[in-house]
C-alpha positions in Angstrom: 3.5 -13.4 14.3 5.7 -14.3 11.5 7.5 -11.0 11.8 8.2 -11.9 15.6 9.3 -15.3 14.9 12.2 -13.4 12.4 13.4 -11.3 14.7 13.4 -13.9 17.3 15.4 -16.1 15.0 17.8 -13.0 14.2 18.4 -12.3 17.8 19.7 -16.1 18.6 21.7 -16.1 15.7 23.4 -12.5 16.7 21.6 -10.4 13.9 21.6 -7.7 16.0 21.3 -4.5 13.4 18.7 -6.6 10.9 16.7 -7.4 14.8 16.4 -3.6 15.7 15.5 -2.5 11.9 12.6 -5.2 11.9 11.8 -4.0 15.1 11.8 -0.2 14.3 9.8 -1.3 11.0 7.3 -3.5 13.3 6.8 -0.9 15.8 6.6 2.1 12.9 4.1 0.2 11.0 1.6 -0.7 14.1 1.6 3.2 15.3 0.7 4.0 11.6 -2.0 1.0 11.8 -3.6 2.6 14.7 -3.1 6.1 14.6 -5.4 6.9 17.7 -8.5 5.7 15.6 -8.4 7.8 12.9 -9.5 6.7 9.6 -7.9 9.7 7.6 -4.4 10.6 7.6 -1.7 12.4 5.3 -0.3 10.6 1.8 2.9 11.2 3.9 2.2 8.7 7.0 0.1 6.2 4.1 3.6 6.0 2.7 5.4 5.2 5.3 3.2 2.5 6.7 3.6 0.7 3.4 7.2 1.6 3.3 7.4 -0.3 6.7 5.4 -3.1 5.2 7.9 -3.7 2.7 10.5 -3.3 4.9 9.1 -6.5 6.9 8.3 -8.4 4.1 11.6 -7.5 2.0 13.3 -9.2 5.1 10.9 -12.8 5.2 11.1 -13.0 1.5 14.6 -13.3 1.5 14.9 -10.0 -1.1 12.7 -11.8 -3.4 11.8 -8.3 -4.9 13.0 -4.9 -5.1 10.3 -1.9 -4.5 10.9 1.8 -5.3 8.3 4.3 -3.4 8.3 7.2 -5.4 5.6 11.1 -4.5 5.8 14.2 -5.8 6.2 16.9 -2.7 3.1 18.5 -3.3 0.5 15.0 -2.3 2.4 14.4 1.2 0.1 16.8 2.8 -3.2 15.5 1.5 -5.7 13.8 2.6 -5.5 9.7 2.3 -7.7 7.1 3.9 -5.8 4.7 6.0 -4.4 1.2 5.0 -5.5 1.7 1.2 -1.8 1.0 -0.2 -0.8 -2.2 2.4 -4.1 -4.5 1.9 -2.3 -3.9 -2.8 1.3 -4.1 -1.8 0.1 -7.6 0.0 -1.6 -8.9 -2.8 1.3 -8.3 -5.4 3.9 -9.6 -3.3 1.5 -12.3 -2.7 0.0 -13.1 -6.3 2.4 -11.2 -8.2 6.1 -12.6 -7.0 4.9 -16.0 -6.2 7.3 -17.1 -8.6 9.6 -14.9 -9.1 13.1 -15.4 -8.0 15.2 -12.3 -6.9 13.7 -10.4 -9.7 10.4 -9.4 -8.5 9.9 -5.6 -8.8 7.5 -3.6 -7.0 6.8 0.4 -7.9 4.4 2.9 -5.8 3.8 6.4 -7.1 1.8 8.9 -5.8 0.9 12.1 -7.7 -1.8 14.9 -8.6 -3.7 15.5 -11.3 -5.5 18.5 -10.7 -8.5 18.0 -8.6 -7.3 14.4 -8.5 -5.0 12.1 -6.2 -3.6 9.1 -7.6 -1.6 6.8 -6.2 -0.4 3.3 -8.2 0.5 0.1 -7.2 2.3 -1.8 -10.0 4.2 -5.4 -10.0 6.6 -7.2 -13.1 4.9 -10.0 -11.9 2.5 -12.8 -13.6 -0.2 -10.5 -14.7 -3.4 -11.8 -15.3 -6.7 -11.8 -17.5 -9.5 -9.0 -17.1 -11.6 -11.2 -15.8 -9.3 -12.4 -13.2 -8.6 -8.2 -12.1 -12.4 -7.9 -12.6 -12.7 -10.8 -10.1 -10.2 -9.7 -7.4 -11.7 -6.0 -7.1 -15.1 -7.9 -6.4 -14.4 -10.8 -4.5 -10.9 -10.3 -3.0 -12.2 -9.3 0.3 -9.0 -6.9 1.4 -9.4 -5.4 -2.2 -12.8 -4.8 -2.5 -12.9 -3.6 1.1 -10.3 -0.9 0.2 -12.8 -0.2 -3.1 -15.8 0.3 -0.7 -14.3 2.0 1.8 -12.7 4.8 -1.1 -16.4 4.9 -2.5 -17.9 5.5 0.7 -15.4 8.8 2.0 -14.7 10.3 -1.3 -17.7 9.4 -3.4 -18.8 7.0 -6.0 -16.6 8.2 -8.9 -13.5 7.2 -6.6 -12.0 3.7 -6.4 -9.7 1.5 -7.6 -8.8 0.2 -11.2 -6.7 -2.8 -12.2 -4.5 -3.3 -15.3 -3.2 -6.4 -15.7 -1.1 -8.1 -19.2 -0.3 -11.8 -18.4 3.6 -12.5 -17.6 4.0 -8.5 -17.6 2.4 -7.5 -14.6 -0.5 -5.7 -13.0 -1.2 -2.0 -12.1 -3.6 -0.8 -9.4 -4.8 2.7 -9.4 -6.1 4.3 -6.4 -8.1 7.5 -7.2 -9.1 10.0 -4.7 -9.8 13.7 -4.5 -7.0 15.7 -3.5 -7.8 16.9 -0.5 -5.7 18.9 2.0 -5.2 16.9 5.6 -5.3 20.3 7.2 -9.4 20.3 6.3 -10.0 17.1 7.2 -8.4 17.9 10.5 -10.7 21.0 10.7 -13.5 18.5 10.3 -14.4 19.3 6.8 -15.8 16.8 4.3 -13.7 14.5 1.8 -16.4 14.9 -1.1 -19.0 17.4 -2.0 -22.6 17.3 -0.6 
């Protein structure tokens, strides 16, 4: 609704290309969100629904912060779980840049480690103590439902992991097995049996 009320506001005040970007970035993101029901999609689509996030958000937080979305070729085919990335992008732009003032930078990397996907989620933002992070992986709802959720397609030795240094910022690992999207289209599993 917010999102809506911008664009309204940039249509009466004749800002036409900003409108039809928002739009674009509205419409993207919701087709991601829903992807006829599926719960699994490619690293390459995960991507681009947070890229369309930021989009939104770089636009209602008056360029507040800066983001950089950075994969290596090789993970855009495989397999992610949807809305894993948004629910930690939210949460640094909401905890992290609070306070920040034009100078708030957020980075997203996704890579391979051998049998392993990673993808990060990392702020310059206020940081905070382990038992804070320990905290907001257990009782951050959004957060800990993205850790269940991980646990429960790809196994218990999957999840997330936070590292966080007060007034230098916090890092959020997700780690999944990398797993083609082709096979999960096929119907094949997302751990072993």
């Amino acid at each position: 609704y917010n999102t809506l009320d911008i664009i309204v506001w940039m249509i009466e005040n004749e800002k036409q290309s900003e409108a039809v970007k928002a739009v674009t970035a509205l419409a993207r993101f919701f087709r991601i969100s829903l992807s006829r029901g599926k719960s699994i999609i490619s690293v390459r689509d995960e991507l681009e629904h947070v890229r369309n996030y930021l989009t939104i958000q770089h636009m209602r937080f008056k360029n507040r912060f800066t983001y950089t979305i950075e994969a290596d070729d090789e993970v855009l085919e495989l397999a992610s779980l949807k809305l894993i990335l948004q629910p930690l992008v939210e949460n640094a732009i909401y905890h992290g840049m609070e306070f920040m003032d034009g100078d708030g930078e957020i980075w997203i990397r996704a890579f391979r480690e051998g049998e392993d996907l990673y993808m990060t989620v990392s702020d310059n933002g206020l940081g905070m103590t382990e038992e804070q992070a320990e905290r907001i992986l257990h009782d951050t709802s959004h957060v800990r439902n993205v850790n269940e959720r991980i646990k429960l397609y790809f196994g218990k030795e999957y999840g997330l992991t936070i590292q966080s240094e007060l007034d230098v910022g916090t890092m959020v690992t997700i780690h999944l097995r990398a797993v083609p999207y082709e096979r999960v289209e096929k119907g094949e599993e997302l751990h072993d049996k």
